[in-house]
N, C-alpha and C positions, 0 to 999 in steps of 0.2 A: 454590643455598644458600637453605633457607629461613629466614624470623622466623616465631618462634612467640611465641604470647600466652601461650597457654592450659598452666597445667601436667599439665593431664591428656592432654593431645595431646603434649605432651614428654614424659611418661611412655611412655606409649605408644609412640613412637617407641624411644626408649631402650629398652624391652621387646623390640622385633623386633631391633635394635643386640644384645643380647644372646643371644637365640637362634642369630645369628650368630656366640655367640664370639667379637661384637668389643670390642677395648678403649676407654677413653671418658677423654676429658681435659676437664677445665674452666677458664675462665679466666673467673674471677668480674671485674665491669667495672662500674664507674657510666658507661659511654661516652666521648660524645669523645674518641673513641681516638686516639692517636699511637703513631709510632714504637717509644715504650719496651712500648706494649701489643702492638702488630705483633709483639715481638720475644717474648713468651711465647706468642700464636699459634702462632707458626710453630715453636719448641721444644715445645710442644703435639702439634703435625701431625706433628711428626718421633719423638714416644712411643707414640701412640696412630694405633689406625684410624680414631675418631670424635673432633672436638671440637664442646664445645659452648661458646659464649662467652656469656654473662650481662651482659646490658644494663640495667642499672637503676639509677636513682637513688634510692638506697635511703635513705626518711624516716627512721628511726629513729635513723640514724646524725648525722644534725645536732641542733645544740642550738638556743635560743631567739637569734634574730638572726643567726643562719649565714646561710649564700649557699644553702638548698635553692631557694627558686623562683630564681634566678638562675644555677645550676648550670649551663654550657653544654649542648646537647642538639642530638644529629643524626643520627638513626638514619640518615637515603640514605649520609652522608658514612663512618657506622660500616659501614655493609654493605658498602661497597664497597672497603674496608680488610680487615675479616673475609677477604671473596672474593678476593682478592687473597691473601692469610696461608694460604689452605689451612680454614679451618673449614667445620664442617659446617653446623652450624646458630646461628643468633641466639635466643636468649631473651632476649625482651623484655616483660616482663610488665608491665601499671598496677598501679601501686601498691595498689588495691581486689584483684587479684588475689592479690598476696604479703599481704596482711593481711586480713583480716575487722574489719567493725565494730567488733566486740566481742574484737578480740585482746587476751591481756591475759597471754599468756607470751613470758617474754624467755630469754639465756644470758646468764648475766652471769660475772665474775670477780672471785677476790678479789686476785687479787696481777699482776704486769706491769703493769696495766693504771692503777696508779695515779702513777706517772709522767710525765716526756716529756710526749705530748700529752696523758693523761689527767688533767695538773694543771689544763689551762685547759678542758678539751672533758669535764668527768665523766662523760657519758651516752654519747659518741663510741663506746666499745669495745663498749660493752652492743648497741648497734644491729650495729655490725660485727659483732660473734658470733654474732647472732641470723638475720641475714641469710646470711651465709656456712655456720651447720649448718641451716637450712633450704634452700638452694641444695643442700649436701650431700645428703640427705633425697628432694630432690626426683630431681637428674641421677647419684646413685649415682656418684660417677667414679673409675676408678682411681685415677685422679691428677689435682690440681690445681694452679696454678701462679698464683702472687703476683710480683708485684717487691718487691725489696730496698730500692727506696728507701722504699719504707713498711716502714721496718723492727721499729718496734713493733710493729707488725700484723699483718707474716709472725709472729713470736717467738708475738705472743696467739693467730696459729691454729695453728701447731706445737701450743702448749699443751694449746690446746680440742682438738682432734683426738687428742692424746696422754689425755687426760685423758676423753674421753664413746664414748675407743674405735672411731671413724669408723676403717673399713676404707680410709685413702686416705693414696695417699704425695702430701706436702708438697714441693712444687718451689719450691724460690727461684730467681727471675733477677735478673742482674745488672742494676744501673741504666742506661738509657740515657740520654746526653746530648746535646743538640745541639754544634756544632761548637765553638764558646766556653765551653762546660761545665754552661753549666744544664743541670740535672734536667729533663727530659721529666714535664710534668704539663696536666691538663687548664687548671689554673689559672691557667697563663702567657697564656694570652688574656686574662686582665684587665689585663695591665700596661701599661700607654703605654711607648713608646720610648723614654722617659726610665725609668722606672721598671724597664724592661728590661733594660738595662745596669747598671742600680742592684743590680739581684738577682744578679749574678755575682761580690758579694759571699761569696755563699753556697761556691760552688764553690773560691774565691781561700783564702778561712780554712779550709776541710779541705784544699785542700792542703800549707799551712804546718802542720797537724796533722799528716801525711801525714808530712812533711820532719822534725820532732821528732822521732816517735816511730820513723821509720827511722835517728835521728840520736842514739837512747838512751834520751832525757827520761823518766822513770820516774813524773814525779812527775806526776796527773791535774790539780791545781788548778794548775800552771804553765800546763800547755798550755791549761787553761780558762780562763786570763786571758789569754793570746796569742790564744787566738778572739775573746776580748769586745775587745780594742785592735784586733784587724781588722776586727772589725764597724763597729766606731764608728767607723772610718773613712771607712765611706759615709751621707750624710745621711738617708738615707732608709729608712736599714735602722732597723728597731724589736725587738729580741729579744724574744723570748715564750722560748724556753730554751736552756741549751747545756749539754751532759751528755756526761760520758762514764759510761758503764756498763758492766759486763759483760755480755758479746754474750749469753747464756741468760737470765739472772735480771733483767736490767734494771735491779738496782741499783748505785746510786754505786759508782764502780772509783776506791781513793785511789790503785792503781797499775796499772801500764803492767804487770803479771804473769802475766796472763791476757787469752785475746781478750775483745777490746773493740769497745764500741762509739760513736763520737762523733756524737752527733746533735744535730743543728739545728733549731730554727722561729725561723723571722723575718716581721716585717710589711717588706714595702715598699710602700707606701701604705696602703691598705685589704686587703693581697693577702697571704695567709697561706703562704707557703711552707715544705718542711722538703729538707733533703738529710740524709747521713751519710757515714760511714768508716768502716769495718770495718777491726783492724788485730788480727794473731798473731804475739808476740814468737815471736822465731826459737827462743829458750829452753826455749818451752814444749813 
């Protein structure tokens, strides 16, 4: 399996990929891969003849005092995960590669995007889109594949894809978790032991969301204030949002009528996390 830097050498490759008639899958990645990314890999290797997986930690996408230079980072550790999943090759490009000096075009949006995360993060989405239809652009892929638990993100790249016409079918996967329910994220390396256990907060309040809305509750501001009483039950949780929405539009859902979506961010320390729920009345 190789990494590659360079996009003219991944073009290129991907050129002879196609004279072969073969198919090509992408699985866009800021790295330190785990399990939940393993797990779109390997759904990847099982679509397509070719994958390509996308290793970058991508600037644009953080804002002023985010965690960019502290981002975890380990390409031997992601290769060897890749290799293991079935990929074909690594794109791993520096930063001076995916931008020029003098870049100075973005993708931006005007609707999703202003929500959820994009209340506290405003520049967040503009970098994700920018990044992911130039990845597009670059590896041509039939198909490529997101998780679910960034579910804003899957939703704002259905959109952009839907919307600038990219020839490429949108795979969502399922969130993976560890065995006590957190969400699988790069991020969970910053937690201490204590703060570890603190974060399974997250997991504990969508399932009593989970149990409501299988249990009837129609009504969105009830169960938003049963999430906020079981947040505040752990000291160390801090809300940044709790929403439910409609699973397409992203906006406020006053009712349980339509799929939904219940999404989360919370601070446990310095440590920004998000999970969600996805739920379709049986009615609908």
């Amino acid at each position: 399996m190789q990494i590659i830097q360079s996009i003219e050498e991944l073009r290129s490759i991907i050129r002879e990929w196609r004279k072969e008639g073969l198919s090509v899958g992408l699985v866009p990645t800021m790295g330190y891969l785990h399990e939940g990314h393993k797990s779109l890999i390997v759904k990847a290797v099982s679509e397509n003849d070719k994958v390509v997986v996308s290793d970058f930690v991508n600037p644009t996408q953080f804002g002023v005092n985010e965690d960019l230079s502290s981002y975890p980072r380990d390409i031997d550790r992601d290769a060897a995960l890749c290799q293991e999943a079935g990929a074909s090759l690594i794109f791993h490009p520096q930063a001076q590669e995916m931008y020029s000096k003098d870049h100075c075009t973005f993708v931006d949006m005007d609707s999703l995007t202003k929500g959820l995360c994009g209340k506290t993060r405003p520049t967040h989405f503009r970098g994700v889109c920018t990044v992911v239809s130039k990845l597009f652009h670059i590896v041509t892929p039939d198909r490529a594949y997101f998780g679910e638990k960034d579910a804003q993100q899957l939703a704002v790249i259905r959109r952009m894809a839907r919307d600038l016409n990219f020839d490429i079918t949108i795979v969502g996967c399922p969130i993976v978790r560890e065995a006590d329910g957190l969400a699988m994220s790069s991020r969970n390396t910053y937690l201490s032991g204590e703060e570890r256990k603190a974060a399974l907060i997250l997991h504990k309040s969508l399932m009593l969301v989970e149990e409501m809305m299988k249990a009837g509750e129609q009504d969105a501001a009830v169960i938003e204030e049963a999430i906020v009483r079981s947040m505040k039950t752990e000291p160390l949780a801090e809300i940044d949002y709790v929403e439910i929405v409609d699973a397409e539009t992203l906006e406020p859902a006053a009712k349980i009528d339509r799929p939904v979506l219940t999404a989360t961010a919370v601070y446990i320390g310095s440590t920004r996390l998000i999970d969600n729920f996805s739920f379709q009345p049986q009615t609908f």
